[in-house]
C-alpha positions in Angstrom: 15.2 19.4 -8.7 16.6 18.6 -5.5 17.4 15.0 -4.3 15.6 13.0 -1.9 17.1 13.0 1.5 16.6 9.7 3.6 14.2 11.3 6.4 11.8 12.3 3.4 12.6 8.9 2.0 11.4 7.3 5.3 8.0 9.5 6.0 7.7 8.5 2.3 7.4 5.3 2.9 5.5 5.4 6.7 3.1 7.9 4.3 2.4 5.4 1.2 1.1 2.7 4.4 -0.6 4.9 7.0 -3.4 4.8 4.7 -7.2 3.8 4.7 -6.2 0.2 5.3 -5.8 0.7 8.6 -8.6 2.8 9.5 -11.2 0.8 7.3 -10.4 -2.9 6.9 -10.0 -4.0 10.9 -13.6 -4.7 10.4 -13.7 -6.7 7.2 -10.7 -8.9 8.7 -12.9 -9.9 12.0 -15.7 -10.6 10.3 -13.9 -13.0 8.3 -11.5 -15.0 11.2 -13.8 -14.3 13.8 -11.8 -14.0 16.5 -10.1 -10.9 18.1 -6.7 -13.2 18.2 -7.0 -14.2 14.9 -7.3 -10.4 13.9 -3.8 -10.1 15.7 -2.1 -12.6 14.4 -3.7 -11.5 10.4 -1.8 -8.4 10.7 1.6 -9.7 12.1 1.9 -12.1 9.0 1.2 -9.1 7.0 3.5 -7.1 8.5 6.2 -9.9 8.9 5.6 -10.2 4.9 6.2 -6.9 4.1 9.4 -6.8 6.4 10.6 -9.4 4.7 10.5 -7.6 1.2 11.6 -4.9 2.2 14.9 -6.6 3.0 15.1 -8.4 -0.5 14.4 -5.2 -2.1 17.2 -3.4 -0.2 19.2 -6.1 -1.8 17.6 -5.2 -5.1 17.7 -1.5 -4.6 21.9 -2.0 -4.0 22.2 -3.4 -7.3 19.8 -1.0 -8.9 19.5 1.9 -7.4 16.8 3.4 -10.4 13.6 4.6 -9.9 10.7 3.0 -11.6 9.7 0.4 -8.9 9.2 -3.6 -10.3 9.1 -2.2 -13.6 12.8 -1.2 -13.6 13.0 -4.3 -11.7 11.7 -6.9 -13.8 13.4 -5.2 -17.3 16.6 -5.0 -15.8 16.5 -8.9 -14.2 14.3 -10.8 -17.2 13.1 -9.0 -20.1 11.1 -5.5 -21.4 8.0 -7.0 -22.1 7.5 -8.1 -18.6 9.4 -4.8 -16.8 6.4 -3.0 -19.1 3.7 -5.2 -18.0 4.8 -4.8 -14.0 5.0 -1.0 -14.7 1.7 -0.4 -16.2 -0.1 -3.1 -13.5 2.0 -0.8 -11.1 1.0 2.7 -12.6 -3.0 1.4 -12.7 -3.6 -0.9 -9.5 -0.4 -0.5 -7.7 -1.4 3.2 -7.1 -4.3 4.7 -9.5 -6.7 1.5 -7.7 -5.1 1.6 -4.4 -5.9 5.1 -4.0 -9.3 4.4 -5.6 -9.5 2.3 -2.0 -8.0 5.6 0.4 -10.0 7.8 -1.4 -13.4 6.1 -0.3 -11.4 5.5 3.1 -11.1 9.1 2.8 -14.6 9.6 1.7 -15.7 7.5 4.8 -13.8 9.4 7.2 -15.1 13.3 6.3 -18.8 11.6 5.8 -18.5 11.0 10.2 -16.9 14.5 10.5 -19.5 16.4 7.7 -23.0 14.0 7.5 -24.1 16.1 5.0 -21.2 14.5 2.4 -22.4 11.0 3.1 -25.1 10.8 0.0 -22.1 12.4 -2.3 -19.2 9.9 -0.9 -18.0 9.2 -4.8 -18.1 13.3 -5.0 -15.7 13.7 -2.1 -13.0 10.5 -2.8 -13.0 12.2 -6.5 -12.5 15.9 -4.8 -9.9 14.6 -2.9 -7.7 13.2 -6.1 -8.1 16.2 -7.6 -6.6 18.0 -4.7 -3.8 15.5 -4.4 -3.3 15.9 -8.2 -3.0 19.2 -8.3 -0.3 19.6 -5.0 2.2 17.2 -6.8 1.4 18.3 -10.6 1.6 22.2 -9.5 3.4 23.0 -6.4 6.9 21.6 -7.6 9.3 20.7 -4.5 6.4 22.2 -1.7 4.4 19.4 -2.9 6.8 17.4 -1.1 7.2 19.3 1.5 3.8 19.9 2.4 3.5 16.1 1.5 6.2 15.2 4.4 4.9 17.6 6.9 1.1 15.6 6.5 2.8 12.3 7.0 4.7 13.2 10.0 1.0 14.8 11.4 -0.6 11.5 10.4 2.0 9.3 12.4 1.7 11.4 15.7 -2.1 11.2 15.8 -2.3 7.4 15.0 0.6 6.8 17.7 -0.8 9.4 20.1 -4.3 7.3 19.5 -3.1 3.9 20.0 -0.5 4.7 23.0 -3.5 6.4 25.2 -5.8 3.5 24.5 -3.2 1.1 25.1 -2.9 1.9 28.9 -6.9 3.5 29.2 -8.9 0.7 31.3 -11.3 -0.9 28.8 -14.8 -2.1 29.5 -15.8 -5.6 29.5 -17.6 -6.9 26.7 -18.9 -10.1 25.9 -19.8 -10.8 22.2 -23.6 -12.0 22.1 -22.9 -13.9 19.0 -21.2 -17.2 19.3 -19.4 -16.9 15.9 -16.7 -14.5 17.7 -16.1 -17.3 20.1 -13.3 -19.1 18.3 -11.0 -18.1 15.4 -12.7 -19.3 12.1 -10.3 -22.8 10.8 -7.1 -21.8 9.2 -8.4 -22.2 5.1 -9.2 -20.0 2.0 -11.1 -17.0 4.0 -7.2 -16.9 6.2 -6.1 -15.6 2.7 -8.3 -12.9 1.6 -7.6 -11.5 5.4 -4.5 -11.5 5.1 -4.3 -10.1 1.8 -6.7 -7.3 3.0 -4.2 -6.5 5.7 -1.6 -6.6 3.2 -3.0 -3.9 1.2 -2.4 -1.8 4.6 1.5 -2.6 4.1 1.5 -2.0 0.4 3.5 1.1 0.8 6.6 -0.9 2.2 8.1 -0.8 -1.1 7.7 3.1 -1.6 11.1 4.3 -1.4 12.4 2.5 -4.0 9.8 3.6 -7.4 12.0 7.1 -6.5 15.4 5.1 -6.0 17.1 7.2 -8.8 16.0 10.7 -7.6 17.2 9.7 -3.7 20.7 10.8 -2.1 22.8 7.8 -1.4 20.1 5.5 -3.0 21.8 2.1 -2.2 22.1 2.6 1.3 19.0 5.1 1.9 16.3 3.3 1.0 16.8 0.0 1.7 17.0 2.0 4.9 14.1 3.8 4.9 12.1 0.7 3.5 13.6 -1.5 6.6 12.8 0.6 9.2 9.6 2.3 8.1 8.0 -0.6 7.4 8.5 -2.1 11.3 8.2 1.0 12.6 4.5 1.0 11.1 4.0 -2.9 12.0 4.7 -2.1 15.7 1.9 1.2 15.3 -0.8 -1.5 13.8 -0.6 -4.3 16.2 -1.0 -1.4 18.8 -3.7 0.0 17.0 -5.5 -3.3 16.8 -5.0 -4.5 20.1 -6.4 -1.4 20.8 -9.6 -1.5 18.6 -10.3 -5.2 20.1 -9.7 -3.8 23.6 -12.2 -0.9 23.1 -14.7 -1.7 20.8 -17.4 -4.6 20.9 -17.0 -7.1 18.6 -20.1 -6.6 17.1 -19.8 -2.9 16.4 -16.1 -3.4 15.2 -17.5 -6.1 12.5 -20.1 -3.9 11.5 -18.0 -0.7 10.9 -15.4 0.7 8.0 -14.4 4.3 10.1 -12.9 1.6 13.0 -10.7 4.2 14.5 -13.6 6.8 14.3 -15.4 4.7 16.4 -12.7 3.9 18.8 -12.1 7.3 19.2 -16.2 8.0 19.8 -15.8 5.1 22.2 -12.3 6.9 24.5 -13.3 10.6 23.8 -17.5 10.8 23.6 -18.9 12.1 19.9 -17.7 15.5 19.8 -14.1 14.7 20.1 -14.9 11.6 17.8 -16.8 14.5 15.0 -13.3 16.8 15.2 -11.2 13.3 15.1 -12.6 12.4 11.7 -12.2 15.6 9.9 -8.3 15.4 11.1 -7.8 12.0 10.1 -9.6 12.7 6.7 -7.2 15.6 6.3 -4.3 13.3 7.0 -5.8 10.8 5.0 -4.3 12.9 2.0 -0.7 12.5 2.7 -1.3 8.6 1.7 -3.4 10.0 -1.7 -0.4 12.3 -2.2 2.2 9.7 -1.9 0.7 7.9 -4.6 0.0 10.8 -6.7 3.8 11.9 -5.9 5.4 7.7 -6.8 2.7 6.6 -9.5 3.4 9.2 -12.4 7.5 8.2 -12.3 6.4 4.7 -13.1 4.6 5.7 -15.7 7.6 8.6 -16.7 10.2 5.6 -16.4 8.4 3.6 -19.1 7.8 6.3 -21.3 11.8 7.0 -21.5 12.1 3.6 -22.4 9.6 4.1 -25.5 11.1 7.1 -26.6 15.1 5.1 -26.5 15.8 8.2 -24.2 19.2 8.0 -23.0 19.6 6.9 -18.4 19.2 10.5 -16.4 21.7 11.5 -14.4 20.1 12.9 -11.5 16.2 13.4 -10.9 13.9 14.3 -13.5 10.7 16.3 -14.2 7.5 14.1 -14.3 5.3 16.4 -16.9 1.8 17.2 -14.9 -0.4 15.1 -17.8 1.3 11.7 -16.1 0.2 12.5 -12.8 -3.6 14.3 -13.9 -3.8 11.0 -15.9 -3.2 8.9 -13.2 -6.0 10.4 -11.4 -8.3 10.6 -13.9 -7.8 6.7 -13.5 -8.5 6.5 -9.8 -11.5 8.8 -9.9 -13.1 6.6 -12.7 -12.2 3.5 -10.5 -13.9 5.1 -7.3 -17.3 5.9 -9.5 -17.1 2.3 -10.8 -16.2 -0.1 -8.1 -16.8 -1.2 -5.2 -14.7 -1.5 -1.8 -14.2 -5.4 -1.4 -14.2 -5.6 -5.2 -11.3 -3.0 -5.5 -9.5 -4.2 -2.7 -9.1 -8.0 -3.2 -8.2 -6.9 -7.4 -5.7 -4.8 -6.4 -4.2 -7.7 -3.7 -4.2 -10.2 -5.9 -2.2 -8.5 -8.4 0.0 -6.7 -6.3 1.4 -9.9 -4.9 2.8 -11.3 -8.2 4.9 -8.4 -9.4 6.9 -8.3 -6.0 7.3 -12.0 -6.1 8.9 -11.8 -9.7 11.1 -9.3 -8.5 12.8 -10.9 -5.7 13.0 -14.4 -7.8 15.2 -11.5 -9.6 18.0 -11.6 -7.0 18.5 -15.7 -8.1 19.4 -14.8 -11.6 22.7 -13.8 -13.2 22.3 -10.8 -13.5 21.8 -9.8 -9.9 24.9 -11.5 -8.7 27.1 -9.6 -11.1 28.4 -6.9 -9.1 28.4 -9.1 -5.7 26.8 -11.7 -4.1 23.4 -12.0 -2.3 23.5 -12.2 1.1 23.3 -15.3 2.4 20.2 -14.5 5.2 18.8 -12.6 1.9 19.1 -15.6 -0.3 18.6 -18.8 2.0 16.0 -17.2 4.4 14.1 -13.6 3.6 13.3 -14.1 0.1 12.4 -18.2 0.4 10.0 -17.3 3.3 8.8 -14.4 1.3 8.0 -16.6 -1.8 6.4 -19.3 0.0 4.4 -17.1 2.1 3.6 -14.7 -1.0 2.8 -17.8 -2.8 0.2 -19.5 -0.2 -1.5 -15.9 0.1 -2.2 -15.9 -3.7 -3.3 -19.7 -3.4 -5.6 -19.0 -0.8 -7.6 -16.1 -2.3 -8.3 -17.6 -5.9 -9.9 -20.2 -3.9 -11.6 -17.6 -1.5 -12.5 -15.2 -4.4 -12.3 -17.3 -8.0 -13.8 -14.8 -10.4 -12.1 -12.2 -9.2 -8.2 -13.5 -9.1 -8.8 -15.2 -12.1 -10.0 -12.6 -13.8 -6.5 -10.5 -12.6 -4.8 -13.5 -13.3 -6.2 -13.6 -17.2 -5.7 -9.8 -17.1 -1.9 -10.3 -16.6 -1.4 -13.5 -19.2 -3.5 -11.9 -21.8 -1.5 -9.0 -22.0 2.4 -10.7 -21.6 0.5 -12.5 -24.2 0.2 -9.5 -26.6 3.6 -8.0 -25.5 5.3 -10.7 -26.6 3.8 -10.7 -29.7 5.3 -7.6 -30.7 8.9 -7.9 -28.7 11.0 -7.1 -30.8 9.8 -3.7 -31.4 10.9 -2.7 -27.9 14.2 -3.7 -26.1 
């Protein structure tokens, strides 16, 4: 199999984040600050966090330039139990969840373009994981081709989008309903918004769960992690601006397709109909980017249970890992909920990363040089603290549910522990 060349690494990476979250959460996010500037400034910590882990996993990624993503991560920096628990919380809610999430972003999208779908949403979001499953578990190397090519159409429509409605003259609205007067006070709600706007920039990390199977891996993808993940900041405060320029207030809060409707509210309903179908169609390059990273999580580990010896060069991910993985999502999407999925998934996803760049502080890391000073005294502090105040904020926003992720993950270190030794 041929290697990953840094341009695929890149729209691999843009790909895994142009998902659903941008096209479905603008919505949730307003009703919870309540203020269009508040929205704004929502998505620039999220995106200012995810910057800033890229960077500290570029540092991580020179040092270990293996696929396998925080489970490599975490084995290689602390121990195997906890590099097995990251890896299967990655292989279930890092990508078999979060595409639970695109799919019914997906779902949402073809229901505007096709009506008729609408009463069979769980139907389509299941359709399209199978479609997805079957690109990357069949097609070989086209997979990723095809896979690139849907992620490079996806990024010209969004920035196409926001560029025209950033210099089209918006109407003037004035919200009839005095809770969109003034940002809601800076508190527990701040944190689930953010953390839903996080799930937007999950895909900053992308690049490196396919570290090993990349060309130039140490330089590459901290590359491609660095500048894909500002690249797509800049194209979602753009977007936003744009939705809060365009859109009342009231409609915006009220809606999950929010760049459906923007595009209802530029173009008329005809255009807005064809718009929907596109963007559900581009929707899939994010559900194939999952489809394409999750299964080599999963494939990493099980080398590890069978004692198989490091690869040289990339490796074959048999098709059961990546059917099984969406045999996952699909049972997520015809058991969950939207919000329910969505703040799960946060929650977890933001203790894995955390663990992993507390990585670059231990022994280990340092070995073959140092960490970078602005790496180690200012991008991974700020990222702690700010990871850390995120995950503070939501337990107190949402209790059962982050507690119950947080039991999830000490229940079964717990049981991994028990049995250690049998593992290394």
């Amino acid at each position: 199999m041929k290697k990953i060349a840094f341009p695929a690494a890149l729209f691999l990476t843009t790909a895994s984040m142009l998902g659903s979250g941008i096209l479905t959460t603008t919505g949730s996010i307003l009703n919870m600050v309540r203020s269009p500037n508040a929205v704004l400034l929502v998505w620039l910590i999220a995106g200012i966090h995810a910057l800033l882990g890229a960077l500290c996993y570029g540092a991580i990624v020179r040092r270990l330039p293996d696929s396998g993503g925080e489970a490599t991560i975490l084995r290689t920096f602390f121990n195997a139990p906890l590099g097995e628990l990251a890896g299967w919380v990655s292989f279930i809610v890092g990508f078999a969840a979060s595409n639970a999430v695109s799919a019914i972003g997906f779902a949402s999208y073809l229901a505007k373009a096709v009506p008729q779908t609408a009463p069979h949403a769980g139907l389509a979001a299941a359709s399209a994981i199978l479609v997805v499953s079957a690109l990357h578990s069949l097609a070989g190397p086209a997979g990723m081709r095809i896979q690139t090519a849907m992620a490079a159409a996806k990024f010209l429509l969004l920035g196409s989008l926001a560029i025209f409605g950033l210099f089209h003259a918006a109407p003037t609205y004035q919200s009839i309903i005095p809770t969109f007067a003034a940002p809601l006070a800076f508190g527990p709600t701040w944190g689930t918004a953010i953390m839903f706007a996080m799930f937007a920039y999950l895909g900053w990390s992308a690049a490196i769960y396919s570290a090993g199977e990349t060309e130039k891996a140490s330089t590459s993808v901290p590359k491609a992690m660095a500048i894909g993940t500002t690249i797509v900041m800049a194209l979602y405060l753009t977007i936003n601006h744009v939705l809060l320029k365009h859109i009342p207030l009231e409609s915006l809060a009220e809606s999950r397709a929010v760049v459906e409707l923007l595009v209802r509210q530029l173009f008329g309903d005809h255009t807005a109909t064809v718009f929907a179908s596109v963007v559900a169609f581009a929707l899939l390059s994010s559900l194939g980017a999952s489809a394409f990273l999750g299964p080599r999580v999963l494939n990493t580990m099980l080398r590890w249970y069978r004692k198989a010896p490091h690869p040289q060069g990339p490796v074959s991910v048999p098709p059961w890992v990546v059917w099984l993985q969406g045999g996952l999502t699909i049972g997520l999407i015809l058991t969950g909920t939207f919000g329910q999925i969505l703040t799960f998934t946060g929650f977890l996803l933001g203790v894995f990363p955390m663990l992993s760049v507390i990585g670059l502080y231990t022994q280990t890391a340092s070995q073959t040089e140092p960490v970078h000073p602005a790496i180690r005294y200012l991008a991974a502090p700020i990222f702690l603290l700010g990871s850390a105040l995120i995950l503070i904020l939501s337990i107190m926003d949402s209790p059962s549910l982050t507690l119950g992720a947080l039991a999830l993950v000490v229940i079964a270190l717990t049981v991994r522990l028990r049995f250690k030794g049998q593992l290394q």
